[in-house]
C-alpha positions, 0 to 999 in steps of 0.5 A: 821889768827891769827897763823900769828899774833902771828908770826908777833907779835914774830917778833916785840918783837925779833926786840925789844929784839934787840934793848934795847940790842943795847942801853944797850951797847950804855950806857956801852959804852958811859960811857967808852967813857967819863969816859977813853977819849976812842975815838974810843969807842965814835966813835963806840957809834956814829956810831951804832946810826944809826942802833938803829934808823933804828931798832926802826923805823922798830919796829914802822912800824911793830907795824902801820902795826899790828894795821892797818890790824890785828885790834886787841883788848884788850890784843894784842892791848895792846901788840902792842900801848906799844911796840910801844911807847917802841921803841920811848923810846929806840931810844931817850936813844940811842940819849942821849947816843950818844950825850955823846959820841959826848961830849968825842969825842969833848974834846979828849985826854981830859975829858970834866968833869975836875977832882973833878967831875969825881968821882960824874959822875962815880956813875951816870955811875955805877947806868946807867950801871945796869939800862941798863942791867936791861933794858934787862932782864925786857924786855927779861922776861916781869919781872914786879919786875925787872921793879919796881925796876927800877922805885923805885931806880930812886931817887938815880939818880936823888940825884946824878944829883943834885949834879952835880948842887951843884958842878958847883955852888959851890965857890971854882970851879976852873973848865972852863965855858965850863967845867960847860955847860958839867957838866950840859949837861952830867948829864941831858943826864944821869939823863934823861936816867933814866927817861926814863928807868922808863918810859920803865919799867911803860911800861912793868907793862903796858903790863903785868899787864894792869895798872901800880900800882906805877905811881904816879903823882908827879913821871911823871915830867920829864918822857915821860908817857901821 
């Protein structure tokens, strides 16, 4: 019985290896997408949602099945609540991806971002883009430091997002009303991608550790941890 669990519960784990890659690439993408009006990338960020939904379901209904029949306790129990909840957290990142490829796609040829704020949207880019492949590794190797690290440089995104709010009040905008509701739609897409990497990475602690030794309660706003 309990060889069976533990092939049921790789199963889960490479489902979920699958899936945070998925959404690794839906953020590079996404990015492209709304950083070099690539329509066919955006389409192809839209497109694969579908598939990272379908997985992080199945990762779900395997955890529910898990729980159900194998009834397990302490650290399988939770092994299985934690990944469970990380498939939740992964399917909304690729939703927020998605929905900035949908912003790149609905502007084409143009940037829905007019140009003084590109440069600030590249540094949140550039800051998701090895997010996304730290997201990997930490998950791959239930590597704890990897996981801090994300959780402590999660200040640097959320002081570029507030930029992006100075930029959109600021008196010499020259840009559409449209181009401010993108502005400050696209940076909460990103900044709230952030925040849920933190909450993955709080996860991840979870997992190894039993507790999360950083969560702190002025740190929670914003985030999906309980």
């Amino acid at each position: 019985m309990r060889v069976l669990f533990n092939e049921e519960l790789k199963a889960v784990a490479d489902d979920l290896d699958h899936l945070v890659r998925n959404v690794r690439d839906a953020i590079h993408d996404a990015g492209r997408a709304l950083l070099q009006q690539d329509l066919d990338v955006a389409q192809q960020v839209i497109d694969m949602d579908v598939e990272t939904d379908t997985l992080s379901a199945s990762v779900v209904d395997q955890c529910v099945r898990l729980l159900a029949r194998q009834n397990p306790v302490a650290t399988d129990l939770r092994v299985i609540v934690a990944t469970l909840r990380l498939a939740i957290t992964f399917e909304r990142m690729g939703d927020l991806a998605r929905h900035i490829a949908e912003a790149a796609r609905r502007t084409y040829p143009q940037s829905p971002l007019p140009a003084a704020a590109q440069p600030l949207f590249a540094k949140m880019q550039d800051f998701l883009d090895i997010t996304a492949d730290r997201l990997v590794i930490m998950l791959a190797d239930r590597d704890t430091e990897v996981a801090e690290q994300i959780i402590r440089d999660d200040d640097q995104l959320d002081n570029i997002h507030k930029q992006t709010f100075e930029l959109a009040l600021a008196e010499d905008w020259e840009g559409t009303r449209q181009q401010v509701v993108d502005i400050v739609l696209i940076g909460r897409f990103m900044e709230r991608l952030g925040d849920h990497a933190v909450s993955a990475s709080r996860r991840v602690v979870y997992i190894v550790s039993g507790f999360d030794p950083s969560k702190e309660p002025s740190r929670d706003e914003g985030t999906d941890i309980d």
